[in-house]
KOLBA-169358 format. One line per 5 residues: their letters; for each residue x, y, z of N, C-alpha, C, CB. Coordinates in nm, 2 decimals. Glycine has a CB too. Layout:
KOLBA-169358
A = X,Y,Z,X,Y,Z,X,Y,Z,X,Y,Z  ...
//
This chain:
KOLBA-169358
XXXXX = -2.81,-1.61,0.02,-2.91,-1.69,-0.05,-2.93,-1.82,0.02,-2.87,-1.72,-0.20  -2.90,-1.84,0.15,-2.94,-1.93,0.18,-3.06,-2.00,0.22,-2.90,-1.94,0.23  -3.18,-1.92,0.24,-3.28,-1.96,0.26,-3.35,-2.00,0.09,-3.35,-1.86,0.36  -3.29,-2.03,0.00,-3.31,-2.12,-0.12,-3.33,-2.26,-0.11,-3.20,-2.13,-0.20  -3.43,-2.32,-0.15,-3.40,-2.48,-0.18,-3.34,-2.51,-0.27,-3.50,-2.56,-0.18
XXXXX = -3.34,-2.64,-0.29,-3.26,-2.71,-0.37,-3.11,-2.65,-0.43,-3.36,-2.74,-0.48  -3.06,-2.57,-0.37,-2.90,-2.53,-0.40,-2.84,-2.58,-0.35,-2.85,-2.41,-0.37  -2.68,-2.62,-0.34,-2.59,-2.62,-0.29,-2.49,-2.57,-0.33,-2.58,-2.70,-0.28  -2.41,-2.51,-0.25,-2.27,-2.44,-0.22,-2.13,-2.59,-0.17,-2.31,-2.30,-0.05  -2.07,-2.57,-0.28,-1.96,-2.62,-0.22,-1.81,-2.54,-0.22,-1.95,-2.75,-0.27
XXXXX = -1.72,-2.59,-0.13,-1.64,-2.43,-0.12,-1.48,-2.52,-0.16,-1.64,-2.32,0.11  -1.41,-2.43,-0.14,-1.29,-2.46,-0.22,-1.20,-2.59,-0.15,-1.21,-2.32,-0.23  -1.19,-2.54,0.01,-1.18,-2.64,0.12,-1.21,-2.78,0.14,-1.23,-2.60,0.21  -1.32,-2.78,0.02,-1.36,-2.94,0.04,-1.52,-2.91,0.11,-1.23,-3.05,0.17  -1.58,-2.82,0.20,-1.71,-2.83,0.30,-1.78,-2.78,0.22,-1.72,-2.75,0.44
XXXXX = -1.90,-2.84,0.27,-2.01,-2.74,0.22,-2.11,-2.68,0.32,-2.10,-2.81,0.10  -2.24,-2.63,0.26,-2.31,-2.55,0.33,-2.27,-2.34,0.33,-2.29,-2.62,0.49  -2.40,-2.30,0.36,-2.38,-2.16,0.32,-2.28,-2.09,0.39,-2.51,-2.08,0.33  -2.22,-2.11,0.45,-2.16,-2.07,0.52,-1.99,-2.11,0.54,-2.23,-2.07,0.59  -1.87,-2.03,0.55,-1.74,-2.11,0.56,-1.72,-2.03,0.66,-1.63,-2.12,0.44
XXXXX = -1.64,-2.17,0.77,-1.57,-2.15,0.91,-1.39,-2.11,0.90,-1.59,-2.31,1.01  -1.37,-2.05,0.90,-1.27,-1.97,0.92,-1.12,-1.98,1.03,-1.35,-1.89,0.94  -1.08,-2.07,1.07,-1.01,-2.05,1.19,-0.83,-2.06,1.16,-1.07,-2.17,1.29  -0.80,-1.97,1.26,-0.61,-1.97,1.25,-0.58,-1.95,1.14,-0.51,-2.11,1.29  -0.63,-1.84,1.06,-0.56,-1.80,0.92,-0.45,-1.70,0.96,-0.66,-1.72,0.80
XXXXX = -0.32,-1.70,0.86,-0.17,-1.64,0.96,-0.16,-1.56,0.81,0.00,-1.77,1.03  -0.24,-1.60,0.71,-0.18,-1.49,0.61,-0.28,-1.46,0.52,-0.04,-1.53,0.52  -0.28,-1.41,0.42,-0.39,-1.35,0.31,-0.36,-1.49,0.23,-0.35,-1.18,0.20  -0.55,-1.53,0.19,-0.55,-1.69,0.14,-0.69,-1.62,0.04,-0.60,-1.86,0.30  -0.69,-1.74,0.00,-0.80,-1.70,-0.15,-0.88,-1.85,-0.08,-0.71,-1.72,-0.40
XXXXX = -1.05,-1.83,-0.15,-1.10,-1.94,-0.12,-1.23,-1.91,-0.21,-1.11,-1.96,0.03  -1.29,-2.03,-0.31,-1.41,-2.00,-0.37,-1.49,-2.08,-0.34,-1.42,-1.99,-0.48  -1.61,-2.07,-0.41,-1.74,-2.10,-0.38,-1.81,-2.15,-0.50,-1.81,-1.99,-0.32  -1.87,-2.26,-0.56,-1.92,-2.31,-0.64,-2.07,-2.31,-0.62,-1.87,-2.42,-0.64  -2.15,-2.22,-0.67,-2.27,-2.24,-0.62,-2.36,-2.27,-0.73,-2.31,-2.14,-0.55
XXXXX = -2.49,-2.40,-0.72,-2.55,-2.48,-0.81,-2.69,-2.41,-0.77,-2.53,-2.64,-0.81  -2.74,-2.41,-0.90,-2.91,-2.39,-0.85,-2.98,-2.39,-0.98,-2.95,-2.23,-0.77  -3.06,-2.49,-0.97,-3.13,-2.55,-1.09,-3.03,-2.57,-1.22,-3.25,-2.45,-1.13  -2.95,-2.68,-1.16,-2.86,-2.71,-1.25,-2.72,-2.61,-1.30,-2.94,-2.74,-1.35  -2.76,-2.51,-1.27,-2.68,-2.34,-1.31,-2.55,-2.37,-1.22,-2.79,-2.16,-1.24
XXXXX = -2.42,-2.41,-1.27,-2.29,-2.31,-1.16,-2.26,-2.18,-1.17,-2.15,-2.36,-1.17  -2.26,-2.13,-1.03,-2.17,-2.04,-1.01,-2.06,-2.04,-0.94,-2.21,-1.97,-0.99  -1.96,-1.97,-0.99,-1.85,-1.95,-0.92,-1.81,-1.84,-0.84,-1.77,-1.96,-1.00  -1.77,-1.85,-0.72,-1.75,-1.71,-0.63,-1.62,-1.71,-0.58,-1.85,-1.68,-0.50  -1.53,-1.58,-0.67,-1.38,-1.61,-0.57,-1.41,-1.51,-0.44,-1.19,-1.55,-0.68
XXXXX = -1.34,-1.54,-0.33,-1.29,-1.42,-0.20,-1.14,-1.46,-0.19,-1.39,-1.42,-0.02  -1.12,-1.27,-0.13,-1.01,-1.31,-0.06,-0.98,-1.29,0.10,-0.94,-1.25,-0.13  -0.93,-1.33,0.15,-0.94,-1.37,0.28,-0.76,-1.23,0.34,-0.93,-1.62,0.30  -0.78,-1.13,0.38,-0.68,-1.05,0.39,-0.64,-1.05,0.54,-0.71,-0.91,0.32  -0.52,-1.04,0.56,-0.49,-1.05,0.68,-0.37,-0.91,0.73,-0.44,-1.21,0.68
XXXXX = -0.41,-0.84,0.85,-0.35,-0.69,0.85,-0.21,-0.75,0.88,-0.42,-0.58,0.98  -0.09,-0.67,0.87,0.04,-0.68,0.88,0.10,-0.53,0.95,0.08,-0.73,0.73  0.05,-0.53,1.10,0.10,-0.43,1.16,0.25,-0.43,1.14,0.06,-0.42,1.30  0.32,-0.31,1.14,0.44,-0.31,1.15,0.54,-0.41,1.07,0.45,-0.32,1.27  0.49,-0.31,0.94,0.53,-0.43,0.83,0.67,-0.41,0.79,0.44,-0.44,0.70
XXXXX = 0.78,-0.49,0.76,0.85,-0.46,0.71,0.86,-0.45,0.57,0.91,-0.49,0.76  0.99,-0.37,0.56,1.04,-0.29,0.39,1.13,-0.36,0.36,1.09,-0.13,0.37  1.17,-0.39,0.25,1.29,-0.41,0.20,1.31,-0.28,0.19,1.32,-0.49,0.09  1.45,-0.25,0.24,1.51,-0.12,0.12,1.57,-0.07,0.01,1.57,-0.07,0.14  1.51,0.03,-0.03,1.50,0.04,-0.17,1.44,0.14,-0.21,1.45,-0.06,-0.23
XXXXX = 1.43,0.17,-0.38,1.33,0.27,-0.41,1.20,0.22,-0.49,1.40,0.38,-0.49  1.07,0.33,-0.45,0.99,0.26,-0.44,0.89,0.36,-0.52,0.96,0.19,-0.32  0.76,0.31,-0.57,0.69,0.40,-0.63,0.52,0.39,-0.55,0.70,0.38,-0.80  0.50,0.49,-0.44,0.41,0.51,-0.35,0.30,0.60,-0.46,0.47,0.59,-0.20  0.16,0.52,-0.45,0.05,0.56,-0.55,-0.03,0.59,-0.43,-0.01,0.44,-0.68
XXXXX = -0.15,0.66,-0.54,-0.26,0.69,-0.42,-0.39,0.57,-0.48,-0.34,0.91,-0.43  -0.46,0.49,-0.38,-0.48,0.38,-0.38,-0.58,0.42,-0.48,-0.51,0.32,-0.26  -0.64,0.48,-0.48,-0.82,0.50,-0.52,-0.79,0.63,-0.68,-0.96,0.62,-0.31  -0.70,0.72,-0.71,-0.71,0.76,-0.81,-0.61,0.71,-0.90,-0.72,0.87,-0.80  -0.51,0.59,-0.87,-0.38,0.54,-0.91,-0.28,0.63,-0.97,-0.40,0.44,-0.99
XXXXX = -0.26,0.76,-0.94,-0.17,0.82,-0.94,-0.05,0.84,-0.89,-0.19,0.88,-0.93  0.09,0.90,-0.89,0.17,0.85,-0.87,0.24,0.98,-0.77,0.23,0.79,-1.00  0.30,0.95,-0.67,0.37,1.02,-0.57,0.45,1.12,-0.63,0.44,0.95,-0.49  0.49,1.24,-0.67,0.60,1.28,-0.78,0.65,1.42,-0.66,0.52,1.33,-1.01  0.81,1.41,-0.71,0.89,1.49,-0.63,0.88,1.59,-0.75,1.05,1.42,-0.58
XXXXX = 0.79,1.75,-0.76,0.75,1.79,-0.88,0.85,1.94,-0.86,0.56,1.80,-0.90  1.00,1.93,-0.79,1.08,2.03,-0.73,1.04,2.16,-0.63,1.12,2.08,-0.83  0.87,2.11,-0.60,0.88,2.20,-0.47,0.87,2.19,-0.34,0.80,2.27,-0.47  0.86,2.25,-0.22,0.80,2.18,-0.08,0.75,2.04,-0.08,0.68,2.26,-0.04  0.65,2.05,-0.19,0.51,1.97,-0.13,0.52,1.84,-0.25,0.33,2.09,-0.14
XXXXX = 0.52,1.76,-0.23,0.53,1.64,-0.34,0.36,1.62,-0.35,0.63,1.46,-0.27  0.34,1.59,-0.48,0.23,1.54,-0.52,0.15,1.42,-0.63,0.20,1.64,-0.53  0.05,1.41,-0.59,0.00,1.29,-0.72,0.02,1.34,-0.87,-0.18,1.25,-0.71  0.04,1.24,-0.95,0.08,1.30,-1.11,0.06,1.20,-1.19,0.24,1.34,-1.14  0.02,1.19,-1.33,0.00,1.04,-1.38,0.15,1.00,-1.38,-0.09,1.01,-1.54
XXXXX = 0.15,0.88,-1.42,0.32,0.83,-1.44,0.41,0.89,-1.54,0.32,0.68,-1.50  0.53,0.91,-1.51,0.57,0.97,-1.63,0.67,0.88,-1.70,0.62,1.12,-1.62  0.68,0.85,-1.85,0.69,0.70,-1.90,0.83,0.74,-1.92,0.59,0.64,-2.05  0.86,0.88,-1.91,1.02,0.86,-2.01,1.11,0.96,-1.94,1.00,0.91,-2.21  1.09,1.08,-1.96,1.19,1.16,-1.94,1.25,1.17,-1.78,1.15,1.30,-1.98
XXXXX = 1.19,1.14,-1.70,1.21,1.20,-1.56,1.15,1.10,-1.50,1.15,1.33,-1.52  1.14,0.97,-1.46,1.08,0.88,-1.37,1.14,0.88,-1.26,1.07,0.75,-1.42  1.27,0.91,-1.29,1.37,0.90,-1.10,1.24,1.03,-1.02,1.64,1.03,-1.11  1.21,1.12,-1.08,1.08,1.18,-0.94,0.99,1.14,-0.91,1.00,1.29,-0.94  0.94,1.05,-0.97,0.84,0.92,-0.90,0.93,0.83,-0.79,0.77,0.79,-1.05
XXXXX = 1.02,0.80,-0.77,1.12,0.69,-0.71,1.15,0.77,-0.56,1.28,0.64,-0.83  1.13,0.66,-0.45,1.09,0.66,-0.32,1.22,0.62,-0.27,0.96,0.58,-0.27  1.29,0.61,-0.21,1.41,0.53,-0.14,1.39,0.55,0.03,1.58,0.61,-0.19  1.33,0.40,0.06,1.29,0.37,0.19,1.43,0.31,0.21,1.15,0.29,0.21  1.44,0.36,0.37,1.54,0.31,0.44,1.49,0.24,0.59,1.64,0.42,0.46
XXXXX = 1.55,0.19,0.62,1.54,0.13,0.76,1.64,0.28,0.85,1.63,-0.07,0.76  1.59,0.30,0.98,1.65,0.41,1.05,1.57,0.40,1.21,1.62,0.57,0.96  1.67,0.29,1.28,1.60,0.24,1.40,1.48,0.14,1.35,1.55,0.36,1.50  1.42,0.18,1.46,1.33,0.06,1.45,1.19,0.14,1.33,1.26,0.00,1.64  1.20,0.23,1.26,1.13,0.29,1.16,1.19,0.35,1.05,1.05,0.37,1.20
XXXXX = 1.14,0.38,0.97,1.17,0.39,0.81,1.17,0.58,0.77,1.02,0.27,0.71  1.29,0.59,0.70,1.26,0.73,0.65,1.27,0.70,0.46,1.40,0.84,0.72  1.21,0.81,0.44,1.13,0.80,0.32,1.25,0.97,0.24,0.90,0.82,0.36  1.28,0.93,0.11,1.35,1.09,0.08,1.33,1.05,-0.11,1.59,1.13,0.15  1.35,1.11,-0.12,1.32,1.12,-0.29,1.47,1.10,-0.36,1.24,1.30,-0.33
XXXXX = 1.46,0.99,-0.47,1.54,0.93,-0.51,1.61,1.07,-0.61,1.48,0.80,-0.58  1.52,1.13,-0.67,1.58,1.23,-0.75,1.71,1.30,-0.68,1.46,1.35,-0.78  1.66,1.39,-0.56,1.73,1.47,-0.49,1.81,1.47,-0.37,1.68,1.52,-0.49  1.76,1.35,-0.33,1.79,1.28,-0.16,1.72,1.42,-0.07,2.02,1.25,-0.11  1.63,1.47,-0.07,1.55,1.53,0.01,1.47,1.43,0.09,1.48,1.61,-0.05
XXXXX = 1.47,1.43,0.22,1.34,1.38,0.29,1.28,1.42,0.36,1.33,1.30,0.35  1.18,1.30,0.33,1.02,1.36,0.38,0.97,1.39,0.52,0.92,1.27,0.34  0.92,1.50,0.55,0.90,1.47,0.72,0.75,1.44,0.75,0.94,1.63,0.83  0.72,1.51,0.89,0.60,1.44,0.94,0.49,1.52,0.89,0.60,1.43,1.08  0.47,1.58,0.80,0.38,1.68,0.74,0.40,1.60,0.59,0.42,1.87,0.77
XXXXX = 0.45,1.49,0.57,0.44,1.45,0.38,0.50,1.56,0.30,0.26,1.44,0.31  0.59,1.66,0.35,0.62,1.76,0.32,0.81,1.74,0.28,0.55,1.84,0.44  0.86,1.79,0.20,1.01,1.78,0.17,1.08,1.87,0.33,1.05,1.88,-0.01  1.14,1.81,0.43,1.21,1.89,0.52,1.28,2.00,0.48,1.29,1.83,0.58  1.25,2.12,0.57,1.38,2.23,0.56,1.45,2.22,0.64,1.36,2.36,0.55
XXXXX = 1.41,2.16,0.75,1.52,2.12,0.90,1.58,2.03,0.88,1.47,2.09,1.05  1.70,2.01,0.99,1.79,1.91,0.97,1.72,1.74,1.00,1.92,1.94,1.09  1.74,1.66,0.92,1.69,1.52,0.95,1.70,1.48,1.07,1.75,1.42,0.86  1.61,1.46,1.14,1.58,1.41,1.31,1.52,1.25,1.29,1.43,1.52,1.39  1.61,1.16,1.35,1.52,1.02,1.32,1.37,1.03,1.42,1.63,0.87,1.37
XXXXX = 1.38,1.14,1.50,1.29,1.10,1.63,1.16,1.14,1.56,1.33,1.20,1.80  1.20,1.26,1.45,1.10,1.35,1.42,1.04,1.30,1.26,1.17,1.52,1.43  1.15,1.19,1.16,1.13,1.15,1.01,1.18,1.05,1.00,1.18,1.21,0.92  1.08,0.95,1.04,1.06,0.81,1.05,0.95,0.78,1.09,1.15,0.73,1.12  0.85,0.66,0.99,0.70,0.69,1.02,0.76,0.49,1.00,0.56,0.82,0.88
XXXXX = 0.62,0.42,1.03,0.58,0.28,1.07,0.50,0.26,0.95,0.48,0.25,1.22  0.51,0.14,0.89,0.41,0.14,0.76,0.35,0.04,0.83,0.45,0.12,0.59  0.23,0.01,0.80,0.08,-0.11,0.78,0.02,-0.17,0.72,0.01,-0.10,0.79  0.04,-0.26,0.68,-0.02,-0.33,0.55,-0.07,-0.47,0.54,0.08,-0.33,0.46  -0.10,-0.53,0.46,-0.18,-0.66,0.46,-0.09,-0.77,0.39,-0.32,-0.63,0.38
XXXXX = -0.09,-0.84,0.46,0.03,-0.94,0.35,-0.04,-1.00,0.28,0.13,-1.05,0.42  0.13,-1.02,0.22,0.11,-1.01,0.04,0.04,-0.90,-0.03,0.03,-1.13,-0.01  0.00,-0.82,0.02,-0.05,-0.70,-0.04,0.03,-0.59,-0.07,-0.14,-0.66,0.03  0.05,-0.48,-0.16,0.14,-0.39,-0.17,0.03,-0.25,-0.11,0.21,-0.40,-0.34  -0.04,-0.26,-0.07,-0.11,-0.13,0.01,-0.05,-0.08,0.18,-0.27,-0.19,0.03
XXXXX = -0.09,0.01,0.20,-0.04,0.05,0.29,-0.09,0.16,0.39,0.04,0.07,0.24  -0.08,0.17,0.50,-0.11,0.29,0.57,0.01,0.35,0.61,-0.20,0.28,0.69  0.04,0.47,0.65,0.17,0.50,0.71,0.14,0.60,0.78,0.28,0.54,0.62  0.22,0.55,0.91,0.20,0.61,1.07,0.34,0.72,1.11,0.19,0.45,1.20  0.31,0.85,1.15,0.42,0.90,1.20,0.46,0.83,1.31,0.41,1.01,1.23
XXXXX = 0.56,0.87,1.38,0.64,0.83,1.52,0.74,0.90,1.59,0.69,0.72,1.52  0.75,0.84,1.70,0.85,0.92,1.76,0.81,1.06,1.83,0.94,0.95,1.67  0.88,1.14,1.82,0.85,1.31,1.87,0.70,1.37,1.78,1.01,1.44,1.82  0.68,1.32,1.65,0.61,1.33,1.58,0.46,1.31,1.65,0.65,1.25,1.48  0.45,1.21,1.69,0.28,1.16,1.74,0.29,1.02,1.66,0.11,1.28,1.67
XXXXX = 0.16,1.00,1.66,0.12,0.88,1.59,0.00,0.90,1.47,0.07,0.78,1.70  -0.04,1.00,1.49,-0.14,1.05,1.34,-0.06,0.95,1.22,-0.13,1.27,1.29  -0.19,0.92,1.14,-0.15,0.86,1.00,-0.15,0.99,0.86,-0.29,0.72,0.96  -0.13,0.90,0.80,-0.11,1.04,0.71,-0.25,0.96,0.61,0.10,1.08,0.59  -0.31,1.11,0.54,-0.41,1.05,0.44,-0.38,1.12,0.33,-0.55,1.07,0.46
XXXXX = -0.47,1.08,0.19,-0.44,1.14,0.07,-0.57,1.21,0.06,-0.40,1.05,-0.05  -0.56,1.30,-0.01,-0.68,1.38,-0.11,-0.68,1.38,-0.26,-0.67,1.53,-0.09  -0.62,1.29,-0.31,-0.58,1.25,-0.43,-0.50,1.37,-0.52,-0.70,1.21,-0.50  -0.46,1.48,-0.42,-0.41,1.52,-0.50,-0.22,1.57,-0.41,-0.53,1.63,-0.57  -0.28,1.59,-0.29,-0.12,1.52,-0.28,-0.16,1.45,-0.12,0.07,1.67,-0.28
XXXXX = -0.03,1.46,-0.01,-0.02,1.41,0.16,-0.06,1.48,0.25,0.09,1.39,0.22  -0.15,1.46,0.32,-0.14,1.50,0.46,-0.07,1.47,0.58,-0.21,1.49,0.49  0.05,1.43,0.60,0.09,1.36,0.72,0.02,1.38,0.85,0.23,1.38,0.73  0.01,1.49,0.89,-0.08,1.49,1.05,-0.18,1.48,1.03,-0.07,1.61,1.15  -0.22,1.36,0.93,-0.41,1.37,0.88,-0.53,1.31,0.99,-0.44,1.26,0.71
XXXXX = -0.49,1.20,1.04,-0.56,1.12,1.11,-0.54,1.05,1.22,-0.60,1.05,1.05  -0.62,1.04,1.35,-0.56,1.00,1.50,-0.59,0.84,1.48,-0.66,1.08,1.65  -0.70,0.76,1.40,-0.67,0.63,1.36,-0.66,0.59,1.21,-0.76,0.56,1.43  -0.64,0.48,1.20,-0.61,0.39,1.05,-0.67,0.44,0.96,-0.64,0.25,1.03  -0.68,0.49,0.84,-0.75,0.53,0.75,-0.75,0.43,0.65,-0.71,0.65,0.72
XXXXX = -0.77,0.30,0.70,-0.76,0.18,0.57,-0.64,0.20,0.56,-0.86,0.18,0.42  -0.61,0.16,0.37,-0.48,0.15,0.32,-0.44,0.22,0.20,-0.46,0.04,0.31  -0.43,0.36,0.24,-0.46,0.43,0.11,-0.33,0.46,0.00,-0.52,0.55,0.16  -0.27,0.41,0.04,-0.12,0.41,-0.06,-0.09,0.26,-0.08,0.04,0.49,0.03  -0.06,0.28,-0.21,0.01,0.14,-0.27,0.16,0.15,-0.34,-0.09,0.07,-0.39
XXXXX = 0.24,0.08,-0.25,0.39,0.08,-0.27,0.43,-0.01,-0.34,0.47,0.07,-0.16  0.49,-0.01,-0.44,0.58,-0.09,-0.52,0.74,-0.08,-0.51,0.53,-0.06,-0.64  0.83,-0.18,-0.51,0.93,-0.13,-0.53,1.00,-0.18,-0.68,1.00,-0.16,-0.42  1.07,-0.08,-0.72,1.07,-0.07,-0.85,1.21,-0.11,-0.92,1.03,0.06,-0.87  1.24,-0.13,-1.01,1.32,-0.25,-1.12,1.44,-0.17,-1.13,1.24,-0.28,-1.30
XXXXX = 1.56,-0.20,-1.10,1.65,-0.13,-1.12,1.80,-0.21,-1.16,1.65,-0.06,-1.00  1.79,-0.26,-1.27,1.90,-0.33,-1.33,1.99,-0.26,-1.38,1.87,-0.40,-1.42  2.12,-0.25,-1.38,2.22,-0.23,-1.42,2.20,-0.06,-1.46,2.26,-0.34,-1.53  2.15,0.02,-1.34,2.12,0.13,-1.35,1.96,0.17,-1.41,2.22,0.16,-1.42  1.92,0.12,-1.49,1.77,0.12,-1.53,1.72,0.16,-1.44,1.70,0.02,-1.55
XXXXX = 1.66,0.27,-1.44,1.54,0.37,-1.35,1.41,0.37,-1.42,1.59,0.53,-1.33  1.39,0.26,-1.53,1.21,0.32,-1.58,1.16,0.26,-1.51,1.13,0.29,-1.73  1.02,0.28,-1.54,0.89,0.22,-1.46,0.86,0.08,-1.59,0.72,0.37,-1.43  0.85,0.01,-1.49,0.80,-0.14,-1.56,0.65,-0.13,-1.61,0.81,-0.27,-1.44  0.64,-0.16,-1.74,0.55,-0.19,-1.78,0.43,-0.21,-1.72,0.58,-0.26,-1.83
XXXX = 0.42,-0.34,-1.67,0.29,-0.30,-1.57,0.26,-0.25,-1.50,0.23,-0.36,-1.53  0.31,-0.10,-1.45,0.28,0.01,-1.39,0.23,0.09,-1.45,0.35,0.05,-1.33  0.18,0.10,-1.59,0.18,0.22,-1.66,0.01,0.21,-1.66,0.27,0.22,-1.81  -0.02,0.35,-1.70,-0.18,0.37,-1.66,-0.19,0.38,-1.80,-0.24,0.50,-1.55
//
């Protein structure tokens, strides 16, 4: 809207004019926009996201959703893990992820059973290879999204979702960030899912 008269935009920074300059941002920042026109304010939040190749994890167990249908990763006792709504009570340890550090990348196995996951998003029937089950995650700081990259003997393909479960040898580049990782509440044994995770 800048070819408007009589408006002005003033931005969160203090500048004004239609436009905000941008320089040496090192992390994910918020910034708004006040915009007047015929006396009228409006307000415009953005967010300003910044990528976080080769991000690190704490370790821990975690609950990996699919970004876009918010379903939940579930270890459902076969081969193939898949999306599921949350489950509030009886069985939440098969939602729960236990990322580890293993060299310089991360292996992923299911808190229920200690099975892990290989390069196909798939529960291993071979013996655990770090060369072959350990993938790189990607993400945006301060953000809990994610891409996740095989490695090693594996390739580098990313894995994608179909909302209904993984592909690990899905894609030769980034597919955005289609998983969102949380890690999850574990007090004095407590394995539920926290409240504001529930759909």
């Amino acid at each position: 809207q800048s070819n408007i008269t009589g408006a002005t935009w003033a931005w969160s920074d203090g500048s004004y004019g239609t436009s905000l300059s941008l320089e040496n941002i090192q992390s994910t920042q918020s910034r708004s926009l006040i915009f007047t026109l015929n006396g009228i304010e409006y307000t415009l939040d953005y967010e300003i996201y910044v990528k976080d190749s080769n991000k690190q994890m704490t370790e821990g167990n975690y609950y990996i959703k699919d970004f876009l249908s918010g379903l939940y990763l579930t270890n459902n006792g076969t081969t193939t893990p898949s999306f599921s709504k949350a489950i509030l009570t009886s069985d939440s340890i098969s939602q729960m992820w236990t990322i580890t550090k293993d060299g310089s990348r991360y292996k992923i196995l299911s808190a229920k059973d200690q099975r892990y996951v290989n390069e196909h998003a798939r529960f291993g029937t071979n013996p655990y290879y770090t060369e072959w089950n350990t993938y790189t995650f990607h993400g945006i700081d301060k953000k809990n999204v994610y891409s996740i990259q095989n490695g090693g003997s594996a390739g580098t393909t990313y894995w994608i979702s179909n909302g209904a479960n993984i592909t690990g040898l899905g894609s030769s580049s980034m597919p955005d960030y289609p998983f969102e990782i949380s890690q999850t509440r574990e007090l004095s044994g407590d394995t539920s899912i926290e409240n504001n995770y529930f759909d």
